[in-house]
C-alpha positions, -999 to +999 in steps of 0.1 A: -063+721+296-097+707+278-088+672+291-081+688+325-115+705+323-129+672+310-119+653+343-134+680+365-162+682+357-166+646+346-178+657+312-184+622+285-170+620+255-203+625+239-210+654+258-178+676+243-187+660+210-184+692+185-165+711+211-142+730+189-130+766+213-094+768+217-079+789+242-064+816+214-104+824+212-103+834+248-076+861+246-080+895+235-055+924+235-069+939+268-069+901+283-095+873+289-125+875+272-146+847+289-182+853+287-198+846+319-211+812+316-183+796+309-165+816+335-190+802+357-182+766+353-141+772+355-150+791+386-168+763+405-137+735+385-112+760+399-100+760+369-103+798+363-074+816+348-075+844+373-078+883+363-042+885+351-039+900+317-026+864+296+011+876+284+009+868+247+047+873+240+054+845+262+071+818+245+044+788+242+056+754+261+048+723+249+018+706+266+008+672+261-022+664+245-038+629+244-051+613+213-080+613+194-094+590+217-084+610+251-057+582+261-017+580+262+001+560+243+034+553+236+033+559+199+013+589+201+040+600+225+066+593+200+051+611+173+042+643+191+086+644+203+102+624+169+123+648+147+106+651+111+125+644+079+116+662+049+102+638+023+124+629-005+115+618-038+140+590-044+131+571-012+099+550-030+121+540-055+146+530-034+126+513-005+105+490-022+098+453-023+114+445-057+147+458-042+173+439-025+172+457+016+214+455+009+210+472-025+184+495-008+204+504+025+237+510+001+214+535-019+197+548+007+231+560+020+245+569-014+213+596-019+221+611+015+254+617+013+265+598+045+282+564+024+319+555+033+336+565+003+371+574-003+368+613+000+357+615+035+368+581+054 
């Protein structure tokens, strides 16, 4: 929403520099808690998010946001979607440059437990 709100009201960079309010800050248990100002300036962006009480139990969706930099990329894109291994400990040792990559893809495979071996081929 804050790079929606950014391209309606053709706000710079520079000018949300230190603009930290996320929308969380906005809800209370009884519903919005905009203070008017700011209400002001969604109202005239039609950006306002009406009078309905915000359902807090909803299940959040993702959303994409841009990067640092406000722009899409395809990395960025990657990154946000990309399933997330847990770090091991072994794979420093094992991926490394005074390694043979055979020797380190045989031992890579070895440490996770996915290596042709006689018990489950």
């Amino acid at each position: 929403m804050a790079h929606l709100i950014q391209d309606k009201l053709q706000l710079s960079k520079e000018q949300l520099r230190g603009c930290t309010l996320r929308v969380s800050a906005l809800i209370q248990e009884q519903g919005w808690a905009i203070l008017h100002p700011l209400q002001a300036i969604l109202d005239v962006a039609d950006l306002s998010p009406g009078r309905d009480r915000p359902n807090v139990n909803a299940e959040d969706e993702p959303v994409w946001c841009p990067d640092i930099n406000g722009n899409f990329s395809v990395s960025s894109a990657y990154e946000a979607i990309r399933f997330k291994r847990v770090d091991v400990r072994w794979h420093k040792h094992v991926w490394n440059a005074n390694v043979h990559p055979r020797l380190s893809a045989n031992a890579s495979q070895l440490c996770s437990n996915v290596a042709s071996t006689d018990d489950n081929v």
